[in-house]
C-alpha positions in Angstrom: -4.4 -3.9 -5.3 -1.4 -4.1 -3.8 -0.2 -1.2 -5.8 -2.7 0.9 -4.3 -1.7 0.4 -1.3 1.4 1.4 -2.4 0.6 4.4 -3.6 -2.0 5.1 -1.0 0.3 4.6 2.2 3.3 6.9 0.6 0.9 9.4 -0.2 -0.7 9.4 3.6 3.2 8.9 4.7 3.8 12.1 3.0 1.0 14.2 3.9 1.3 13.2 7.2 5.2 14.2 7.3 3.9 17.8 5.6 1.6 18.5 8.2 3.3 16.9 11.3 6.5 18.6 10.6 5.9 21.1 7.8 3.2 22.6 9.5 3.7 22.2 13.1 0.0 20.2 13.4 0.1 17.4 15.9 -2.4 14.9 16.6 -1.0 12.9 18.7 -2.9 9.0 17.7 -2.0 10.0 14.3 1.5 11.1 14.9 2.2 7.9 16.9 0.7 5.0 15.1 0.0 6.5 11.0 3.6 5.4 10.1 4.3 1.9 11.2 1.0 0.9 10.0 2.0 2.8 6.3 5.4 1.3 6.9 4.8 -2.3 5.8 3.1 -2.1 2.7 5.6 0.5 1.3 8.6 -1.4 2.6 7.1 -5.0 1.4 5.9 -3.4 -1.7 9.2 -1.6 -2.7 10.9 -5.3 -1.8 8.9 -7.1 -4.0 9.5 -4.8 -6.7 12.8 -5.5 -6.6 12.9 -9.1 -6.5 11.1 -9.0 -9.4 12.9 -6.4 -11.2 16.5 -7.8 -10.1 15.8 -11.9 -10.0 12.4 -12.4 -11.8 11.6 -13.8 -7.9 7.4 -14.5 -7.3 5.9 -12.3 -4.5 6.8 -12.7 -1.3 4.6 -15.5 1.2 3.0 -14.6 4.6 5.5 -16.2 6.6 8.4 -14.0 4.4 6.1 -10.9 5.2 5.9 -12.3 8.8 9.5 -12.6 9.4 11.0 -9.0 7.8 7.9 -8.0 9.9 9.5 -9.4 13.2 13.0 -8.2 12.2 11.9 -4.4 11.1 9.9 -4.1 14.1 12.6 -4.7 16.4 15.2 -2.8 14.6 12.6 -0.2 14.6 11.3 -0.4 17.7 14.3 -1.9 20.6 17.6 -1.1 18.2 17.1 2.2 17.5 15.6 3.7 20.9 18.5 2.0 22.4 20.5 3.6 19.9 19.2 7.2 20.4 16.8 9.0 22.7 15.0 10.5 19.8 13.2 6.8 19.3 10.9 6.0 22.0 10.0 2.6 22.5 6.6 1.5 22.2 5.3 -2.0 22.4 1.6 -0.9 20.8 3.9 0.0 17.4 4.2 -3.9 16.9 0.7 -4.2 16.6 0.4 -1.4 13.7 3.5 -2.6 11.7 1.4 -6.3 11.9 -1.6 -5.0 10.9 0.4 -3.0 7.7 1.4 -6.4 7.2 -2.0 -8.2 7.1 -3.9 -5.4 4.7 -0.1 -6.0 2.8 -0.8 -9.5 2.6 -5.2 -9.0 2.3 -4.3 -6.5 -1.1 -2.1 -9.2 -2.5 -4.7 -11.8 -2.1 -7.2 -9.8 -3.6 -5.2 -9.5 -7.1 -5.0 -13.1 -7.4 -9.0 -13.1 -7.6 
């Protein structure tokens, strides 16, 4: 399941990068809160991958997915709109890069059943 997700948040990730900026379409709930919630699974998905491919590591547990969470969020989120006025800071983002992290975390749960 998790793959799914995988492949199902870069392929909404992508579409939505196609119409936001390829086509000049903006809706603006979309356009603010679509990517950190894809963010997570493809990030923790892509991370797992490779800690299975590199060091034959398990998965990663929900206080691992909680704490590269925390730290992308900030980077995201404070770093780079201090960083650049192109990032704008927005405390509501936490809450969908969480929630990317829970369905992560549901998917994973779901192919151990």
């Amino acid at each position: 399941m998790k793959k799914r997700l995988f492949i199902l948040s870069s392929i909404l990730f992508i579409l939505h990068q196609i119409v936001q900026w390829g086509v000049g379409v903006q809706i603006p709930l979309i356009d603010s809160y679509l990517d950190p919630l894809l963010c997570m699974p493809i990030i923790l998905f892509l991370y797992e991958w490779e800690l299975n491919m590199l060091y034959k590591k398990p998965g990663l547990s929900l206080v691992d997915m909680l704490i590269i969470t925390t730290w992308l969020a900030i980077i995201f989120e404070w770093v780079f709109s201090y960083l650049s006025d192109k990032f704008i800071f927005d405390p509501v983002d936490f809450v969908f890069y969480f929630a990317g992290t829970i369905l992560y975390y549901m998917a994973g749960k779901m192919d151990r059943n």
